[in-house]
PASEBA-1860 file (N, C-alpha, C; in nm, 3 decimals):
! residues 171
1> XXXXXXXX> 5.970/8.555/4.869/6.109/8.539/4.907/6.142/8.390/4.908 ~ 6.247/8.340/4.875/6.304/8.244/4.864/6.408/8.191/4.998 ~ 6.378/8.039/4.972/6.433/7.972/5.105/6.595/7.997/5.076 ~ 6.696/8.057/5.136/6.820/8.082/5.115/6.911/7.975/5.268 ~ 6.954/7.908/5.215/7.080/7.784/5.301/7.182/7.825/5.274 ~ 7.287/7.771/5.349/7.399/7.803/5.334/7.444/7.669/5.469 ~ 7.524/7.578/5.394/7.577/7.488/5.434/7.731/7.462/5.451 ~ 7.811/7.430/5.564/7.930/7.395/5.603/7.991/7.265/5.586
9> XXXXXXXX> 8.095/7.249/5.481/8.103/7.152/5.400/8.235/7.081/5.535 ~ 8.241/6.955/5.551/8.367/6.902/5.628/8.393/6.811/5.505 ~ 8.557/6.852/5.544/8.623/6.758/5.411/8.695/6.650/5.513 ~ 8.683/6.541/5.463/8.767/6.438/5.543/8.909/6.394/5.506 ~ 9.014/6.395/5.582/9.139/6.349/5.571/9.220/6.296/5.444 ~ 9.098/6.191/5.456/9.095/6.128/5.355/9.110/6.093/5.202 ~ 8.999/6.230/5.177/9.004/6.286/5.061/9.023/6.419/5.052 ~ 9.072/6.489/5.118/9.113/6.613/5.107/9.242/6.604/5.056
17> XXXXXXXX> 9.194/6.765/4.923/9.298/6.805/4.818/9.413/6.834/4.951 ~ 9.557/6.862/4.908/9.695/6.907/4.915/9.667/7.025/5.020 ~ 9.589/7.072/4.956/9.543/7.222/5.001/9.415/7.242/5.069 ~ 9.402/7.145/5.129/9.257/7.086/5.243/9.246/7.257/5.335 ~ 9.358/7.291/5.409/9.359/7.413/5.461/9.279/7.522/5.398 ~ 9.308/7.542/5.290/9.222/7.638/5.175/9.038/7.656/5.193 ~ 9.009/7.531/5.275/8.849/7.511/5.270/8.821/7.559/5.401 ~ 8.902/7.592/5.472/8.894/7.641/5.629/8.794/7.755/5.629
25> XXXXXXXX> 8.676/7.711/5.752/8.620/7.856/5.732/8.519/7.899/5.638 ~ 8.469/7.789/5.512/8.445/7.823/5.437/8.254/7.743/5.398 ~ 8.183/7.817/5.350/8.026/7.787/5.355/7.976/7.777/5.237 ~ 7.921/7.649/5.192/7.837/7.702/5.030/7.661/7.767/5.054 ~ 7.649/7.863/4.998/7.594/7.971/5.004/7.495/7.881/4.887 ~ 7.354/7.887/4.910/7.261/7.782/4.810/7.126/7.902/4.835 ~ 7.106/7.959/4.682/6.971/8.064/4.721/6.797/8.016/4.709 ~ 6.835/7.892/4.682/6.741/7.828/4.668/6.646/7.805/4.557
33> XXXXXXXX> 6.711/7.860/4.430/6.629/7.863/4.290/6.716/7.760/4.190 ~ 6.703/7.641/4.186/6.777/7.583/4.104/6.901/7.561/4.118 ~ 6.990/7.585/4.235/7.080/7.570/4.279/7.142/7.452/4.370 ~ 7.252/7.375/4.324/7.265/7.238/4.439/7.393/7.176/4.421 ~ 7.450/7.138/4.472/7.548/7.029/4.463/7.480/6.906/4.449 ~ 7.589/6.840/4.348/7.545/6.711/4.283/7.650/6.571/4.290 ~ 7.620/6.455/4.355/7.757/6.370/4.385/7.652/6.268/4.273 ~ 7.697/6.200/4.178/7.641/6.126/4.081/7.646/5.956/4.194
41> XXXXXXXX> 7.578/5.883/4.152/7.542/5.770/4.204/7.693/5.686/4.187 ~ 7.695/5.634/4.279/7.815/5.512/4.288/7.814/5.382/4.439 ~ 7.877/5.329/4.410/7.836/5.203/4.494/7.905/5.250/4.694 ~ 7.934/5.339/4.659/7.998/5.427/4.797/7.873/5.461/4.874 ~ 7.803/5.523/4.808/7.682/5.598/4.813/7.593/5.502/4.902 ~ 7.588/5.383/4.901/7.502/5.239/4.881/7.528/5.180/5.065 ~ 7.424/5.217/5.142/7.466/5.146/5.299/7.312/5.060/5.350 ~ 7.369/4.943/5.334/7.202/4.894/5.314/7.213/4.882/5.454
49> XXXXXXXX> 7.289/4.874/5.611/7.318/4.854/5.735/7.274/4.961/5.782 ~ 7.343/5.043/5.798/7.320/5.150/5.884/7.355/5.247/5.797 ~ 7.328/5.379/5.820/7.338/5.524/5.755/7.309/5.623/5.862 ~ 7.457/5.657/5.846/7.459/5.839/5.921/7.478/5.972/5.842 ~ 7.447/6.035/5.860/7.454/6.199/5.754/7.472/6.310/5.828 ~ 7.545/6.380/5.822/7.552/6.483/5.901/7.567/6.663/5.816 ~ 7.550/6.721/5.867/7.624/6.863/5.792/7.521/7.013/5.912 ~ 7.592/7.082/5.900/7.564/7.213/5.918/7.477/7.333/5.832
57> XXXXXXXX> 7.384/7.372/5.872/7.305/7.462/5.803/7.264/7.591/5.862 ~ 7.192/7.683/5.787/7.138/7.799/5.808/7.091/7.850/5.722 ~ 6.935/7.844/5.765/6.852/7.940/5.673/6.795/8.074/5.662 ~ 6.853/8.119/5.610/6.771/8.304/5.618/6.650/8.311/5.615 ~ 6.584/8.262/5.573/6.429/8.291/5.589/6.382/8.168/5.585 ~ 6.228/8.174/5.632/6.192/7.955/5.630/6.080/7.987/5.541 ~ 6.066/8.128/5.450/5.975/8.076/5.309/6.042/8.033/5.196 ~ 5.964/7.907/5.200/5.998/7.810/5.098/5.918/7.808/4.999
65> XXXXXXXX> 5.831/7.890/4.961/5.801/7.863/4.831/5.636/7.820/4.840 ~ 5.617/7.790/4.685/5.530/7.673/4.687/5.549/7.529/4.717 ~ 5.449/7.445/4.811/5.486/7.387/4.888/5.507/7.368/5.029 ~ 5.586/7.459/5.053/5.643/7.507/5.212/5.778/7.389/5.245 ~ 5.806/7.347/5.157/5.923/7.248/5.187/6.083/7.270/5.112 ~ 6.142/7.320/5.204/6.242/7.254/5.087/6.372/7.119/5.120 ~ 6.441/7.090/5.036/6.505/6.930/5.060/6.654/7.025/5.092 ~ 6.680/6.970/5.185/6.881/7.013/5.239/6.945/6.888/5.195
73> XXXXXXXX> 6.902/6.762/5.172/6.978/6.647/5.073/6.890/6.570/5.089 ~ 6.915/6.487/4.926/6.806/6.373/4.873/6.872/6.288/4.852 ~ 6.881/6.202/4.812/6.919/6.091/4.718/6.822/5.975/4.665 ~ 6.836/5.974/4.479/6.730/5.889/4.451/6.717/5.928/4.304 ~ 6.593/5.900/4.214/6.553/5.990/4.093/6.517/6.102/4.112 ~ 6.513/6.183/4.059/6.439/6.311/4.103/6.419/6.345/4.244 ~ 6.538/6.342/4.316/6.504/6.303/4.424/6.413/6.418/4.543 ~ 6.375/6.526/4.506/6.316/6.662/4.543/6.233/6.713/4.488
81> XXXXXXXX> 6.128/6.591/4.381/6.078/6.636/4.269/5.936/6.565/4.286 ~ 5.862/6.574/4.243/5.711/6.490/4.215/5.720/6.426/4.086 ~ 5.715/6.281/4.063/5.655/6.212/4.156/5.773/6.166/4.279 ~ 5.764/6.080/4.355/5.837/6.073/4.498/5.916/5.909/4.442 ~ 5.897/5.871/4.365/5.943/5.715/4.317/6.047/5.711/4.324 ~ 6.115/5.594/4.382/6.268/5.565/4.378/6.395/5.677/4.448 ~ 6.327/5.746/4.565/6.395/5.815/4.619/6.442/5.696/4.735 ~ 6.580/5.735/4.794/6.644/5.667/4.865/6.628/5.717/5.003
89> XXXXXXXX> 6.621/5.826/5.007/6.629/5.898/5.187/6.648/6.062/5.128 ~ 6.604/6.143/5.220/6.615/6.248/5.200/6.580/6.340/5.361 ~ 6.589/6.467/5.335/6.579/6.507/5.471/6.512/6.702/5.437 ~ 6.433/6.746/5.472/6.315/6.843/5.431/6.327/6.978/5.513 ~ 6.365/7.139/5.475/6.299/7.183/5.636/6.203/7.219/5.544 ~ 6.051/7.253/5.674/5.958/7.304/5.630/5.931/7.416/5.704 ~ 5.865/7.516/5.605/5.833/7.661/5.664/5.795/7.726/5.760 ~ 5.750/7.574/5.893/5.695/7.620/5.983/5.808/7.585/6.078
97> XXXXXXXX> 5.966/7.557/6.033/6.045/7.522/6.088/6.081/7.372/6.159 ~ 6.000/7.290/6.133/6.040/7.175/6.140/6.129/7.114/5.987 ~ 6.168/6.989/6.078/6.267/6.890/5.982/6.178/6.783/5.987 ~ 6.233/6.661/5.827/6.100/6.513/5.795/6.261/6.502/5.759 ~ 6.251/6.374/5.760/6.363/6.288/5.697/6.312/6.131/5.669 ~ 6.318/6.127/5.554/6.242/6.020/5.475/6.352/5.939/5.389 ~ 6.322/5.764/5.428/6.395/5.691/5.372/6.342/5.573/5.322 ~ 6.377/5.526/5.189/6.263/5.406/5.170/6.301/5.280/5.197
105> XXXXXXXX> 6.240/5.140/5.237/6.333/5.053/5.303/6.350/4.946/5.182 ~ 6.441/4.834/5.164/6.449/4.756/5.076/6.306/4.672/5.067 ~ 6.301/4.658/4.895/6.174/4.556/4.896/6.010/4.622/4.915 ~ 6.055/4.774/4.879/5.925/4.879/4.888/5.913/4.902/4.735 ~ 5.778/4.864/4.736/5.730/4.920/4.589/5.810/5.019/4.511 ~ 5.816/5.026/4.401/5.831/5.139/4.281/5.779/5.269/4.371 ~ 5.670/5.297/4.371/5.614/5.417/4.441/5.557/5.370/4.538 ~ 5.625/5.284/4.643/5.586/5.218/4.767/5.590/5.383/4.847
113> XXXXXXXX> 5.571/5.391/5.028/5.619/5.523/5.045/5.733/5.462/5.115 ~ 5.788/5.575/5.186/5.902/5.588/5.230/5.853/5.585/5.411 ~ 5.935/5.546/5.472/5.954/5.570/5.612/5.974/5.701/5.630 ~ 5.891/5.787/5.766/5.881/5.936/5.745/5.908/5.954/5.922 ~ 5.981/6.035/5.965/5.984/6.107/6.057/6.008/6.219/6.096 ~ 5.899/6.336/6.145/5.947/6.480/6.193/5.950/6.522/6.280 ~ 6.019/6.661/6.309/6.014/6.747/6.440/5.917/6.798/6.478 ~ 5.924/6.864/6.587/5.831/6.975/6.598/5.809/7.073/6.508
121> XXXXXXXX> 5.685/7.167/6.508/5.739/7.291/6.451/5.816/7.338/6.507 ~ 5.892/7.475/6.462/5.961/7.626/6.545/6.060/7.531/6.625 ~ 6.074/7.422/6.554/6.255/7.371/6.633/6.359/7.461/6.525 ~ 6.335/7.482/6.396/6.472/7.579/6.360/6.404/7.705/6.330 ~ 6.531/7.814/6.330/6.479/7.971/6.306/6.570/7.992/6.225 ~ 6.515/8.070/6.155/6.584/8.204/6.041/6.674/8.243/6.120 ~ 6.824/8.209/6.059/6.906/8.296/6.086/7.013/8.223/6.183 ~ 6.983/8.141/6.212/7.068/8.042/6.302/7.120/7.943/6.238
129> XXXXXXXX> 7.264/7.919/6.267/7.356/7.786/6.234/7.297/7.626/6.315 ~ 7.287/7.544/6.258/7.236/7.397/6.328/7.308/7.316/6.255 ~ 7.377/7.232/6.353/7.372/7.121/6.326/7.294/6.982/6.309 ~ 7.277/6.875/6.197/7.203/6.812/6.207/7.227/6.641/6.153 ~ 7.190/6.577/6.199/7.257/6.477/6.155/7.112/6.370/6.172 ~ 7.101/6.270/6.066/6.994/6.177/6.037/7.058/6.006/6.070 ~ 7.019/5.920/6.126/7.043/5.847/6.164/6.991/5.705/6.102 ~ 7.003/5.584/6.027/6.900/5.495/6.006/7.007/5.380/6.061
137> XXXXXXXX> 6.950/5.265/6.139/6.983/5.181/6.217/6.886/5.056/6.190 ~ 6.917/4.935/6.083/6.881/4.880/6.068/6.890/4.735/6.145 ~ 6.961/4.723/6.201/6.948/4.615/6.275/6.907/4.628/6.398 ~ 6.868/4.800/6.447/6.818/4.791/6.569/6.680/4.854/6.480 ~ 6.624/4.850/6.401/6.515/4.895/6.317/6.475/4.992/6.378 ~ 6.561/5.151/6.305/6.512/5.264/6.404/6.574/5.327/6.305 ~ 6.529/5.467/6.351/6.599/5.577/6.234/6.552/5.708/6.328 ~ 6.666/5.836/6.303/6.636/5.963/6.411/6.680/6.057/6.335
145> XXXXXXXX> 6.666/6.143/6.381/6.702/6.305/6.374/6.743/6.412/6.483 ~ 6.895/6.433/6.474/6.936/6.498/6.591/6.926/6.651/6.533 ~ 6.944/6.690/6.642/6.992/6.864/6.612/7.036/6.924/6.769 ~ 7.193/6.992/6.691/7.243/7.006/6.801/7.290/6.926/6.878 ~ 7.269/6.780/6.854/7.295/6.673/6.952/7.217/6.625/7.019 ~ 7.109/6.674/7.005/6.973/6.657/7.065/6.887/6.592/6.991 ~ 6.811/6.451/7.021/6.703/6.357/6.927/6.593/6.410/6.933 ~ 6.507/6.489/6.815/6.406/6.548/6.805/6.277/6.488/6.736
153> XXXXXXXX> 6.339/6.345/6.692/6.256/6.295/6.665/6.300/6.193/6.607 ~ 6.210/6.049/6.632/6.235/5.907/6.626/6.179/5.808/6.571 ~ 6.172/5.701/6.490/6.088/5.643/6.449/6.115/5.458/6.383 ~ 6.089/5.407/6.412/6.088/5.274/6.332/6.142/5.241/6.197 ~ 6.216/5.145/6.176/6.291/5.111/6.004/6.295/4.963/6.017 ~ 6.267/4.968/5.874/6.312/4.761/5.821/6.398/4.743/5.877 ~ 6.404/4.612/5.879/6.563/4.527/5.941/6.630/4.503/5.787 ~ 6.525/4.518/5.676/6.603/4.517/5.542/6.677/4.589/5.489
161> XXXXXXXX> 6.729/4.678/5.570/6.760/4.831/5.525/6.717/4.945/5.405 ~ 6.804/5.033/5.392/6.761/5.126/5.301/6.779/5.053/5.119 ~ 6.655/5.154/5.078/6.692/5.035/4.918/6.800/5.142/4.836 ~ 6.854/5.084/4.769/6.938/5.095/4.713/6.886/5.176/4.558 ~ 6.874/5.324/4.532/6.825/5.339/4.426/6.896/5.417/4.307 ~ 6.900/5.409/4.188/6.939/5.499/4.074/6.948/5.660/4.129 ~ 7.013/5.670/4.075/7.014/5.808/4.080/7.097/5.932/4.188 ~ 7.138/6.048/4.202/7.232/6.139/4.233/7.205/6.142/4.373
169> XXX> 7.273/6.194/4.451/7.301/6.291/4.578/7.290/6.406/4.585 ~ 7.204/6.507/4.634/7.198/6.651/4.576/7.153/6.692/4.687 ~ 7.232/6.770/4.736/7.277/6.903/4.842/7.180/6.992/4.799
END
């Protein structure tokens, strides 16, 4: 069985179509086989200071496959793929129900690693809506992972911030 998500998209003010109302209510459904939203690289994308991420999820089942991981957003080359090079940050659940959220800092090797921090296990379940939001704080050199509003886990970052890498955004 396959890891099945289903994520709650917020559209901001900002850029919301005419018809922003229309999205009310509404969930992208991701079954987990080759399936993703894709925002192509642009200089928007690019926060070498600080970085917040947020979104809503729910997974029907937490088998993931081979592996036991799967990525709820990457950004980078290949950014969910082997080898791990030139990924920018990304964020993981794994089958035993924990979350990793991994970011690489400026001035890290080609296939330097990445800064890594996770939850517990059996912090998320099949079948439940969570909120979650990833945190990187470079001038207080720190980076987190909430859920629910709640910090589940914490960890250390460059004061150089996140590096800046080629490649997509993928949901």
């Amino acid at each position: 069985m396959t890891l099945r998500l289903f994520f709650l998209i917020a559209v901001s003010l900002f850029i919301a179509p005419p018809h922003a109302s229309a999205l009310l209510g509404k969930a992208l459904a991701l079954d987990g086989i080759r399936d993703y939203v894709q925002v192509e690289d642009a200089p928007d994308l690019y926060l070498r200071g600080a970085l917040t991420i947020g979104t809503w999820f729910r997974a029907e089942s937490l088998n993931a496959g081979t592996g036991g991981w799967q990525a709820l957003f990457c950004k980078g080359t290949t950014p969910d793929q082997y080898p791990y090079n030139m990924r920018e940050f990304g964020l993981w659940l794994n089958e035993a129900g924990s979350l990793e959220f991994a970011a690489t800092p400026v001035g890290a090797e080609e296939n330097g690693r990445a800064r890594q921090i996770s939850s517990e296990a059996g912090i998320v379940r099949a079948g439940q809506w969570y909120h979650v939001a990833v945190v990187i704080d470079a001038v207080a050199e720190s980076m987190a992972i909430y859920l629910n509003g709640e910090r589940i886990a914490e960890g250390t970052f460059s004061a150089s911030g996140v590096r800046d890498s080629p490649g997509f955004l993928r949901i």
